[in-house]
Backbone and ligand atoms as CSV (ligand in chain L), in Angstrom:
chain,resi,resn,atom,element,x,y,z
A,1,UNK,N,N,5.991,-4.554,29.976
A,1,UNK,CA,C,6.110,-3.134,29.657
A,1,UNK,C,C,4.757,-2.444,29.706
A,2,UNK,N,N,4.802,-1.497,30.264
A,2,UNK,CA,C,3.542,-0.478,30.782
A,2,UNK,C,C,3.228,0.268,29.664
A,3,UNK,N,N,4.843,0.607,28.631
A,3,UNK,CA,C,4.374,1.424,27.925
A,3,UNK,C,C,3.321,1.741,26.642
A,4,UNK,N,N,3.338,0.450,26.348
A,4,UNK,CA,C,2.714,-0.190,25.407
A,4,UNK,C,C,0.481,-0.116,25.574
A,5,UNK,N,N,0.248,0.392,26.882
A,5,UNK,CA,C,-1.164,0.115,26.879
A,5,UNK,C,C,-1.977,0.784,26.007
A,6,UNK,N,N,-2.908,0.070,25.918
A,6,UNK,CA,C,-3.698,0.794,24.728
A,6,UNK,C,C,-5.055,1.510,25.452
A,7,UNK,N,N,-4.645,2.263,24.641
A,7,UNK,CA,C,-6.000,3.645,24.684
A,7,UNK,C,C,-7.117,3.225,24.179
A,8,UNK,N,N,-8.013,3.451,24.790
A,8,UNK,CA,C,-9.724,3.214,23.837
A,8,UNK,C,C,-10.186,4.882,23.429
A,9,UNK,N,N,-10.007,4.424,22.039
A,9,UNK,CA,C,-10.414,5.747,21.816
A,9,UNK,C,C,-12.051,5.906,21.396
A,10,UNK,N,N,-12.131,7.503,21.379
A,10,UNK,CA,C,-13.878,6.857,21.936
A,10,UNK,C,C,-14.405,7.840,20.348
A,11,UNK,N,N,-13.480,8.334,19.753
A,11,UNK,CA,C,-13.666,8.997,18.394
A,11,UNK,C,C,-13.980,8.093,17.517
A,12,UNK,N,N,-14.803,8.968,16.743
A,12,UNK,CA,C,-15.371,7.874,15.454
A,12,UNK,C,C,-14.104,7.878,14.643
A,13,UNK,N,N,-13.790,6.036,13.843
A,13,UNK,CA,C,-12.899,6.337,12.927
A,13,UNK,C,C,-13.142,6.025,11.628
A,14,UNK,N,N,-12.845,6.664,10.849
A,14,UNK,CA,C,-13.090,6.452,9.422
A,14,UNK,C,C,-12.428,4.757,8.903
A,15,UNK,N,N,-13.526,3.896,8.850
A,15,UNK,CA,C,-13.029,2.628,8.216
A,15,UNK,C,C,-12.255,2.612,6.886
A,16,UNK,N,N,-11.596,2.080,6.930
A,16,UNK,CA,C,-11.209,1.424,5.407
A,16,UNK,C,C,-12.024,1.362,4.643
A,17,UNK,N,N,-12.886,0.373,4.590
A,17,UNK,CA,C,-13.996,0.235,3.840
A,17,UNK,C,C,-14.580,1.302,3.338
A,18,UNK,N,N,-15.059,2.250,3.973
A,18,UNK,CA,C,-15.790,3.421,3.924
A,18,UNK,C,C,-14.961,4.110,3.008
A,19,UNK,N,N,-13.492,4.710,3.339
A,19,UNK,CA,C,-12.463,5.195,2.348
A,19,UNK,C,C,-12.674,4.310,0.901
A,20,UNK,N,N,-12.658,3.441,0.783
A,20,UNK,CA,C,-12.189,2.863,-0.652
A,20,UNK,C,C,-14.105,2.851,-1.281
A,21,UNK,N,N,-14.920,2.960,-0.760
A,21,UNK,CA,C,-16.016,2.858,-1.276
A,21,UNK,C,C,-15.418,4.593,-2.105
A,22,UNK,N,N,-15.456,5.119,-1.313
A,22,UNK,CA,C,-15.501,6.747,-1.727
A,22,UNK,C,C,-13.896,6.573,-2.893
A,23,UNK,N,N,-13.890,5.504,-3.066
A,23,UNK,CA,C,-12.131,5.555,-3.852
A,23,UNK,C,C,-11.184,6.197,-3.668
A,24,UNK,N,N,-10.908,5.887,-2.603
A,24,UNK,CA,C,-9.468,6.933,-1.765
A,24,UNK,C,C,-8.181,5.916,-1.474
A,25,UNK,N,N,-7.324,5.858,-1.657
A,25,UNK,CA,C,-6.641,5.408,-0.746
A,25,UNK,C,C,-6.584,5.542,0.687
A,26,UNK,N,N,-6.306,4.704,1.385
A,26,UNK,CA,C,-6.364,4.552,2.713
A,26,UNK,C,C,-5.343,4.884,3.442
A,27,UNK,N,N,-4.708,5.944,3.838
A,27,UNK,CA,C,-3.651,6.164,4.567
A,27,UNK,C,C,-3.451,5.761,6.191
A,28,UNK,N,N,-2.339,5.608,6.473
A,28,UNK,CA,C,-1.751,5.204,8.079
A,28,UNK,C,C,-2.698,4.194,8.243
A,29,UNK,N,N,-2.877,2.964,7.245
A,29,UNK,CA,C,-3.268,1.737,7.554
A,29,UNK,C,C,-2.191,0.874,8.827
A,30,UNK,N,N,-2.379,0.215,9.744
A,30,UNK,CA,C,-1.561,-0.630,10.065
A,30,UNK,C,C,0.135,-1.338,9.089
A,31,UNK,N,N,-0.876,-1.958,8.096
A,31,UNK,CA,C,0.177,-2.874,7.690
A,31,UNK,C,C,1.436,-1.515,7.109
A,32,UNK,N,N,0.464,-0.604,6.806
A,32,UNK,CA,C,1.552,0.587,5.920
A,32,UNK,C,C,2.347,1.120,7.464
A,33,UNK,N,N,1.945,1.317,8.168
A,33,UNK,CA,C,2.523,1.587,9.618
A,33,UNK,C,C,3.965,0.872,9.784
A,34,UNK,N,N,3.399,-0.356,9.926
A,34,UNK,CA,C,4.544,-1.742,10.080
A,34,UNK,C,C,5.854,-1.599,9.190
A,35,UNK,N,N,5.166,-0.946,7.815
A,35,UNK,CA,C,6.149,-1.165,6.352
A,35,UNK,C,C,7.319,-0.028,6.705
A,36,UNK,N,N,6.334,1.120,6.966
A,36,UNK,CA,C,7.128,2.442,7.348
A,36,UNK,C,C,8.211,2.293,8.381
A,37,UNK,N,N,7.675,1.619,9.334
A,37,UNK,CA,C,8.980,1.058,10.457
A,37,UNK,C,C,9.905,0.621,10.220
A,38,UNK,N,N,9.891,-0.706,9.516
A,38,UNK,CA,C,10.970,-1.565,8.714
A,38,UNK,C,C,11.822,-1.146,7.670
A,39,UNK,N,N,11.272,0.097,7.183
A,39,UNK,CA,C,11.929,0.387,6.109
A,39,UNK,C,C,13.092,1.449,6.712
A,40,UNK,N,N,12.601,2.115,7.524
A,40,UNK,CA,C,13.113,3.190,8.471
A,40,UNK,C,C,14.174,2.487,9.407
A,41,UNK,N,N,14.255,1.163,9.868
A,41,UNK,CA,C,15.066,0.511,10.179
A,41,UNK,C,C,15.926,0.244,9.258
A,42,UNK,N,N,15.965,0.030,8.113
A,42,UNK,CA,C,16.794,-0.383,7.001
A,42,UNK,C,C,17.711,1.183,6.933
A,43,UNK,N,N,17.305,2.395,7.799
A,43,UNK,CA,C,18.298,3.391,7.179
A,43,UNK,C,C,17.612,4.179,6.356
A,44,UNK,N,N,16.611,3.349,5.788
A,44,UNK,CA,C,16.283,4.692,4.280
A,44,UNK,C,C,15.523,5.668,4.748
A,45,UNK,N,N,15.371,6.572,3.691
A,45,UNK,CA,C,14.740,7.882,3.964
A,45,UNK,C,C,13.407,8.054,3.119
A,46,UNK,N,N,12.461,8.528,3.312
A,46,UNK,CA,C,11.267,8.522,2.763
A,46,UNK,C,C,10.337,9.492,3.151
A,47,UNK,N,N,9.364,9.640,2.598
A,47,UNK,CA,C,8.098,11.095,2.391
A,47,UNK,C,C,7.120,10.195,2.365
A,48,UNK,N,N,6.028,10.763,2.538
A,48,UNK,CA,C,4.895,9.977,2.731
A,48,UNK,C,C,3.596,10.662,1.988
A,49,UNK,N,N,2.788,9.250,1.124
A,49,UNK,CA,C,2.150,10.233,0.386
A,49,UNK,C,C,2.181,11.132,-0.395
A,50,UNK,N,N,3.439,10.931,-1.486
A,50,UNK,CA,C,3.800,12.153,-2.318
A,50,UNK,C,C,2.828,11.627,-3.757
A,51,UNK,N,N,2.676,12.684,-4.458
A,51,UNK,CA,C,1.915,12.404,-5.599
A,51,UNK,C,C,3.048,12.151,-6.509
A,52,UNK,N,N,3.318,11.084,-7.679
A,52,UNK,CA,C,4.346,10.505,-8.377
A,52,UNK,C,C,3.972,11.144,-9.921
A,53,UNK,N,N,2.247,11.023,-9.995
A,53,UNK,CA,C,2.045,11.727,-11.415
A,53,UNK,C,C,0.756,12.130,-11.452
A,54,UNK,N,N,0.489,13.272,-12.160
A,54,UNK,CA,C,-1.073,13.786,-11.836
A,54,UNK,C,C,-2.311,13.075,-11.141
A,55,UNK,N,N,-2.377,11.989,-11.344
A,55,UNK,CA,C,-3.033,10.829,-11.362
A,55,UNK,C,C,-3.149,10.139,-10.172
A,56,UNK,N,N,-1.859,10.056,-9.287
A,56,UNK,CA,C,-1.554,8.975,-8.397
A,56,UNK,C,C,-0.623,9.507,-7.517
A,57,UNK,N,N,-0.743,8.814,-6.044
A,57,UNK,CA,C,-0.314,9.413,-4.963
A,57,UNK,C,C,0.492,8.130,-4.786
A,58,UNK,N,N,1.198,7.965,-4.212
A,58,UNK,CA,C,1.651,6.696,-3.580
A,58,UNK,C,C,2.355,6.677,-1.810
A,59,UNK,N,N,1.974,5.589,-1.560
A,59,UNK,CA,C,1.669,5.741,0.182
A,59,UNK,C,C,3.188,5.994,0.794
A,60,UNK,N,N,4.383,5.245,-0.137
A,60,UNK,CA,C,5.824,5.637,0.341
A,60,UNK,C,C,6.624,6.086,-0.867
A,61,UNK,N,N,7.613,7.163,-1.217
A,61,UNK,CA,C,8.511,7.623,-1.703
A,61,UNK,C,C,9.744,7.951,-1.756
A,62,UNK,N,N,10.465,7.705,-1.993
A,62,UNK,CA,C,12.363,7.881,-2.043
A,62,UNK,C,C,12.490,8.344,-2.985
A,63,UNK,N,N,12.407,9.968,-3.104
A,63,UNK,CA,C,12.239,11.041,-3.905
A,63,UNK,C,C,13.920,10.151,-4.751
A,64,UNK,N,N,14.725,10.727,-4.032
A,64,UNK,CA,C,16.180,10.021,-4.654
A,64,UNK,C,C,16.696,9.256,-5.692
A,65,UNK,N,N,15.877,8.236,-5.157
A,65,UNK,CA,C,15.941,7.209,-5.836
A,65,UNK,C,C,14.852,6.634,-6.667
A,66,UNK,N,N,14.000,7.482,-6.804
A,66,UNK,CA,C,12.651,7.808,-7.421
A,66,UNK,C,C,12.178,6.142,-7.511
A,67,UNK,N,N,11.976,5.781,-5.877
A,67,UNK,CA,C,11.216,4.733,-5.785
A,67,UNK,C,C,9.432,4.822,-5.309
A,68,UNK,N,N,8.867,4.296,-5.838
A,68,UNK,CA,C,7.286,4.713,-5.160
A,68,UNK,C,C,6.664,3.441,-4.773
A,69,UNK,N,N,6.290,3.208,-3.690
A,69,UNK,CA,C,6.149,2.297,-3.084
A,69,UNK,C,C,4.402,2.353,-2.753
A,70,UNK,N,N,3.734,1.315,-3.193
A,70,UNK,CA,C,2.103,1.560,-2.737
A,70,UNK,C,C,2.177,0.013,-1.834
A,71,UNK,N,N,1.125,0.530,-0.809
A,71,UNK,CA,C,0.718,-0.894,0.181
A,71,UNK,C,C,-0.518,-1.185,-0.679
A,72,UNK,N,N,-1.262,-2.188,-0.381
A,72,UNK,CA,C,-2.198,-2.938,-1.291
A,72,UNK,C,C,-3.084,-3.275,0.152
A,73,UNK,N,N,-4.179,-3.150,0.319
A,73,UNK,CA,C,-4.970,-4.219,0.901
A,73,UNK,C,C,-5.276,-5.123,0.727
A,74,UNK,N,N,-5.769,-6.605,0.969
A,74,UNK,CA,C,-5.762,-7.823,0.207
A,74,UNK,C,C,-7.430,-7.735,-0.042
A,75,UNK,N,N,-8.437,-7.059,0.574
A,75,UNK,CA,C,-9.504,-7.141,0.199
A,75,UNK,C,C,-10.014,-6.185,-0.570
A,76,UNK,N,N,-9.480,-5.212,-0.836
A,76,UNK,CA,C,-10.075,-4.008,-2.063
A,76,UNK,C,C,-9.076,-3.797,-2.975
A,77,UNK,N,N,-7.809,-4.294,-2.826
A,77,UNK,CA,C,-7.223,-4.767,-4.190
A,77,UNK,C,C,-7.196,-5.796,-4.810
A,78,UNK,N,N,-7.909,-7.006,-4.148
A,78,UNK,CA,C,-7.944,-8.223,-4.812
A,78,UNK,C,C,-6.480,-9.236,-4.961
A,79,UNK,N,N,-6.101,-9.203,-3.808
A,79,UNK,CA,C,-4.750,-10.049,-3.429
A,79,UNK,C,C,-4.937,-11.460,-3.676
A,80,UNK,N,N,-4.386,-12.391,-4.528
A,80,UNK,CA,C,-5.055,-13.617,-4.908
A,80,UNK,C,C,-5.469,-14.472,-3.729
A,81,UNK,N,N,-4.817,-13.868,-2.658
A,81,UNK,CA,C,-4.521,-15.375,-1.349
A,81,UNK,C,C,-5.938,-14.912,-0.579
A,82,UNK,N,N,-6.316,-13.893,-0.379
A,82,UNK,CA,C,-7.303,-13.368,0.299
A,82,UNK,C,C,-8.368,-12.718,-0.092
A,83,UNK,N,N,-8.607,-12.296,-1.157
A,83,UNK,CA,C,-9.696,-11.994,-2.115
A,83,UNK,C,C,-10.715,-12.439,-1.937
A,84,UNK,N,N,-12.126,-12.674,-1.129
A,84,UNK,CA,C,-13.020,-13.526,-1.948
A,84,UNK,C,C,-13.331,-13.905,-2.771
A,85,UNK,N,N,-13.254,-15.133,-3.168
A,85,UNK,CA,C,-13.556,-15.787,-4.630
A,85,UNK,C,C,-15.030,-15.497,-4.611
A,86,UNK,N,N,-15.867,-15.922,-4.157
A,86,UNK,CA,C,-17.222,-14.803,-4.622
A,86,UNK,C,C,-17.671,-14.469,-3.252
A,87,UNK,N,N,-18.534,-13.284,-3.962
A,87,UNK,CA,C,-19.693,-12.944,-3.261
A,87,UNK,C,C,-20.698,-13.326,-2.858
A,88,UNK,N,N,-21.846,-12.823,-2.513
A,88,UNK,CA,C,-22.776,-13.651,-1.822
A,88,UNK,C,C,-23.876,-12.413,-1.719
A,89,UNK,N,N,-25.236,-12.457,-2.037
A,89,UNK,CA,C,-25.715,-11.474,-1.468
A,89,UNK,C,C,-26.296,-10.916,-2.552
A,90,UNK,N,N,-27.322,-9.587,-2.207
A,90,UNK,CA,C,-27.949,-9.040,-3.521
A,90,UNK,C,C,-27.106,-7.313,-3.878
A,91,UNK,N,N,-25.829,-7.605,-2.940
A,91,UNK,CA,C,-24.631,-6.318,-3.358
A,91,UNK,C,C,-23.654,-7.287,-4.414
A,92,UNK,N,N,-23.501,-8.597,-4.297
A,92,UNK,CA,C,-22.148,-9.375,-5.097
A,92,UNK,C,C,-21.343,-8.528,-5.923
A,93,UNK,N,N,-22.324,-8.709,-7.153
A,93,UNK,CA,C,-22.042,-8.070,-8.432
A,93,UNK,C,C,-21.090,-6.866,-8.386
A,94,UNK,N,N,-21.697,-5.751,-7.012
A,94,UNK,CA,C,-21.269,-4.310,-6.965
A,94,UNK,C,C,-19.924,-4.724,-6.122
A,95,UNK,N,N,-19.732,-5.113,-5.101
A,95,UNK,CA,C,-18.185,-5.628,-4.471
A,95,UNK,C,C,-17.394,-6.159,-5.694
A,96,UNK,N,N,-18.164,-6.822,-6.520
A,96,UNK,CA,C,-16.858,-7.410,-7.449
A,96,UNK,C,C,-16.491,-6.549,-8.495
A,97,UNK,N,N,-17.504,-5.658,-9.289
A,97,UNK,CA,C,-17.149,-4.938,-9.744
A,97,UNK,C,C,-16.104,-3.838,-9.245
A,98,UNK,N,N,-16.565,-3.616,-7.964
A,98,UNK,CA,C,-15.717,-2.358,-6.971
A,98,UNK,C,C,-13.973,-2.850,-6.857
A,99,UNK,N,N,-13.947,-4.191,-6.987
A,99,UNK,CA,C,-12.787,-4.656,-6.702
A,99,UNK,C,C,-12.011,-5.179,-8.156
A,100,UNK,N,N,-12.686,-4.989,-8.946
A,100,UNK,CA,C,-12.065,-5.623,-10.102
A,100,UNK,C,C,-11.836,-4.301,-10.589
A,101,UNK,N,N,-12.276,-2.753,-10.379
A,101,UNK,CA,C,-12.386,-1.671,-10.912
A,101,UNK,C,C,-10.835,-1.352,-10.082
A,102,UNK,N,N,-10.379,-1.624,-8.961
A,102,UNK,CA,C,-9.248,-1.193,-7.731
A,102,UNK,C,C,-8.413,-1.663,-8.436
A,103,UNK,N,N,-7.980,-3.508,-9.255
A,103,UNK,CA,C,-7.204,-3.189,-9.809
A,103,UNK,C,C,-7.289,-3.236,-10.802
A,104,UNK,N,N,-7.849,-2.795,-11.801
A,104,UNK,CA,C,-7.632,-2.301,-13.316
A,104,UNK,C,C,-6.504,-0.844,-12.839
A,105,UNK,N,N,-7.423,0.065,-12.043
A,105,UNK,CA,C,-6.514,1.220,-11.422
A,105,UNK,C,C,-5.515,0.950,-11.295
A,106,UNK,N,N,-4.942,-0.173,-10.201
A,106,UNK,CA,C,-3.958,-0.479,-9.876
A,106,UNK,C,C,-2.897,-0.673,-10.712
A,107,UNK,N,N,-3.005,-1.277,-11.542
A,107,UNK,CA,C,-2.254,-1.873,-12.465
A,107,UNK,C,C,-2.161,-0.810,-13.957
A,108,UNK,N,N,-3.026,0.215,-13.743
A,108,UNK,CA,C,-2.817,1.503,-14.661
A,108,UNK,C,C,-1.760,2.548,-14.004
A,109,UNK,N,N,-2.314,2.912,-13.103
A,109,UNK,CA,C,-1.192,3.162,-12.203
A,109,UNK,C,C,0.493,2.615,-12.114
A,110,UNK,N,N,0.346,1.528,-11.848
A,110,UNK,CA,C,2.037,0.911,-11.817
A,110,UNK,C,C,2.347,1.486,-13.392
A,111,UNK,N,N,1.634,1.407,-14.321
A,111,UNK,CA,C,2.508,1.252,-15.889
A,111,UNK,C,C,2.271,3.149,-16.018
A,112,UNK,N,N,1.781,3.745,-15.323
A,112,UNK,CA,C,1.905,5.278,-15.888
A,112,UNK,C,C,2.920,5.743,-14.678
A,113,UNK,N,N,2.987,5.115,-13.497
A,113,UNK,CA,C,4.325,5.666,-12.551
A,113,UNK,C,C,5.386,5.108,-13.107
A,114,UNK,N,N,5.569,3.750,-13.445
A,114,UNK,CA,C,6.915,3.707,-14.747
A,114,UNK,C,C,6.902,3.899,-15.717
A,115,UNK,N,N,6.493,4.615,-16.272
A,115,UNK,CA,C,6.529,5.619,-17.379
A,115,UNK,C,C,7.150,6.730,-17.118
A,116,UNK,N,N,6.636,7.345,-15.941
A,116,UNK,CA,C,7.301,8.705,-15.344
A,116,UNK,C,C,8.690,8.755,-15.092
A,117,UNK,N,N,8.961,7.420,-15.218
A,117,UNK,CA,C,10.216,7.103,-14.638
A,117,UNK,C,C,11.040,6.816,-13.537
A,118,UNK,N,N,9.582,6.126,-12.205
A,118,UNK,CA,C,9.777,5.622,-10.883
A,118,UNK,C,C,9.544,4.107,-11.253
A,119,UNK,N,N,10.725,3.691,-10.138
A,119,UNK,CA,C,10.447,1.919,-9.856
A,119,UNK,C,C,9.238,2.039,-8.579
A,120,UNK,N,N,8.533,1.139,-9.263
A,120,UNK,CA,C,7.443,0.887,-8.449
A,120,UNK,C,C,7.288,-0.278,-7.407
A,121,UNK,N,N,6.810,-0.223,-5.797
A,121,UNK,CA,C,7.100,-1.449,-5.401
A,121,UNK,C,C,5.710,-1.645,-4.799
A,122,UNK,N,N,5.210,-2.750,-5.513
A,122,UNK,CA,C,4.055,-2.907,-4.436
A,122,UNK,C,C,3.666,-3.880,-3.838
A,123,UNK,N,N,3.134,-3.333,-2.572
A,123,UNK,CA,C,3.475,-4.684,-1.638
A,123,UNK,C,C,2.113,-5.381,-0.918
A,124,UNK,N,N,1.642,-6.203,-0.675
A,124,UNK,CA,C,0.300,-6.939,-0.279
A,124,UNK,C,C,0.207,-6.728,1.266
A,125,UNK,N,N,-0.757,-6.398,1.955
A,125,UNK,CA,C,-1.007,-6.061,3.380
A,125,UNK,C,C,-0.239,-7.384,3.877
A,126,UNK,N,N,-0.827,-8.555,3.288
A,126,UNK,CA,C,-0.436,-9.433,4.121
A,126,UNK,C,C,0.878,-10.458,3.726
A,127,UNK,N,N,1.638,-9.624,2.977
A,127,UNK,CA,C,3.011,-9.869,3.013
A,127,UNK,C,C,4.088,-8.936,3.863
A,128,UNK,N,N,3.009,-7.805,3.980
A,128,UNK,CA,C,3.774,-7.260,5.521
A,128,UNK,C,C,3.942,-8.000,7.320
A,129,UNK,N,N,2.302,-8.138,7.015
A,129,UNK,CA,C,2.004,-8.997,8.156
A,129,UNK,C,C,2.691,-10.655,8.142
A,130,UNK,N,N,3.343,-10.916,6.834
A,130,UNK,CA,C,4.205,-12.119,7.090
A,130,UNK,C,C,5.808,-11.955,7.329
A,131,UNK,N,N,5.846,-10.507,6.720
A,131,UNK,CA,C,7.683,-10.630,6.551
A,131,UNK,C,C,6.824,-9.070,6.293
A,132,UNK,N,N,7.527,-8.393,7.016
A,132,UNK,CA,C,7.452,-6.933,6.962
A,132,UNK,C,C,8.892,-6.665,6.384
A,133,UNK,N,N,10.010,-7.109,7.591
A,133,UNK,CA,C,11.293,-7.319,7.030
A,133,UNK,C,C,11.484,-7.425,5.956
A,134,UNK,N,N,10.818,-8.435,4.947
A,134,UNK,CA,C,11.315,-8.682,3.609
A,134,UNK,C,C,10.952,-7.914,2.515
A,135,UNK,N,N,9.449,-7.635,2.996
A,135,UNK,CA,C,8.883,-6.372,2.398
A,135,UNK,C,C,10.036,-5.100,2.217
A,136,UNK,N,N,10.289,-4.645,3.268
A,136,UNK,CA,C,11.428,-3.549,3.575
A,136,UNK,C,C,12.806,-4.022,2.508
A,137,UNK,N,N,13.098,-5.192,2.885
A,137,UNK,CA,C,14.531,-5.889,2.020
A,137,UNK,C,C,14.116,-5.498,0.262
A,138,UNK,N,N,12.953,-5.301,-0.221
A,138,UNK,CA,C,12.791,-5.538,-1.414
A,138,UNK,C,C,13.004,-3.839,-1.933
A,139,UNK,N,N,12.416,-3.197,-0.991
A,139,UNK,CA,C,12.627,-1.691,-1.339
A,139,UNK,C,C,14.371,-1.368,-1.277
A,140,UNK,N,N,15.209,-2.236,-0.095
A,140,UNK,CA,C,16.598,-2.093,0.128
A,140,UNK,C,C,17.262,-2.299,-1.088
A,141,UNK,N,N,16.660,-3.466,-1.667
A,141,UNK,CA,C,17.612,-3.760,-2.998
A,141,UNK,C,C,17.548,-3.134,-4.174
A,142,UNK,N,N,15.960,-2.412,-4.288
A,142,UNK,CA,C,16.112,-1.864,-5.288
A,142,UNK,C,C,17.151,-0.370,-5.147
A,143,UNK,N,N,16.934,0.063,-3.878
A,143,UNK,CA,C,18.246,1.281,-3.808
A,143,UNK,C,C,19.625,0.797,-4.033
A,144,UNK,N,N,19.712,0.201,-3.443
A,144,UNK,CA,C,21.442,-0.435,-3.938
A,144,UNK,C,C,21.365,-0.781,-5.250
A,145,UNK,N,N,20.370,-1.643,-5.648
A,145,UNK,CA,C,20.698,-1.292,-7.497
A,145,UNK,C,C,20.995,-0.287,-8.045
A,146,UNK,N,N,20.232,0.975,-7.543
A,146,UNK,CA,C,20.052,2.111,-8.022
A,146,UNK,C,C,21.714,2.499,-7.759
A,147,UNK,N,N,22.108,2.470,-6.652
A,147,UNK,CA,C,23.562,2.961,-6.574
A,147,UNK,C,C,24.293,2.327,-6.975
A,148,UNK,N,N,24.173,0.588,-7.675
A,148,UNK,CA,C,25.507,0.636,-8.755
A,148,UNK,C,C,25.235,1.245,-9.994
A,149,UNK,N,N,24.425,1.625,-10.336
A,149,UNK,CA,C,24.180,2.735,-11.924
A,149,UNK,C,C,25.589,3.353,-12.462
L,1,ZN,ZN,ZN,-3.266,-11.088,0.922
């Protein structure tokens, strides 16, 4: 297939890295790309990037079913499987702090978006990149829960 070739693009792009130094979330990451597909295959319907509570944006939403869905990177959220266990270097200290600070957030976040009264789903870059599908299946089930209520 022809259609598929890839473009070299010759624009500067804003890294990841660079985003989360500045503490941003990272939008239209790949793996969140992948998630968005699969889930969109499953039928469901979703917004992108909606803010859930003063505080916090989250990368997928099912206003509906007031599901909020965040992707995770495995290296600036500190994913156990991929994390560096240490650092190295005369920055260490500041990467680990930077990453141990992502999820304290993280995990403040999940408990003040269920509070608000959204199920929260969050999912590891590289549990997309293993099972995107299943990733997607986990958001599926929580809607069908929601519809036997
Ligand atoms: Zn990981």
């Amino acid at each position: 297939m022809a259609g598929g070739a890839k473009k070299q693009s010759r624009q500067w792009v804003a890294t990841a890295e660079g985003a989360h130094l500045r503490g941003r979330r990272v939008r239209d990451t790949k793996p969140e790309v992948t998630l968005r597909k699969a889930v969109h295959r499953l039928g469901l319907r979703f917004r992108l990037q909606r803010r859930v509570t003063p505080q916090c944006t989250a990368d997928l939403v099912l206003p509906r079913h007031r599901i909020a869905i965040f992707v995770d990177g495995c290296f600036w959220h500190g994913c156990p499987d991929h994390a560096p266990r240490e650092f190295r270097g005369p920055n260490a200290a500041r990467w680990q702090e930077k990453i141990n600070t992502n999820r304290k957030r993280d995990h403040r976040n999940t408990e003040q978006v269920t509070a608000a009264g959204w199920s929260v789903v969050r999912i590891w870059e590289c549990e997309i990149r293993r099972d995107a599908e299943g990733a997607a299946e986990r958001v599926a089930k929580l809607v069908s829960s929601d519809h036997a209520e």
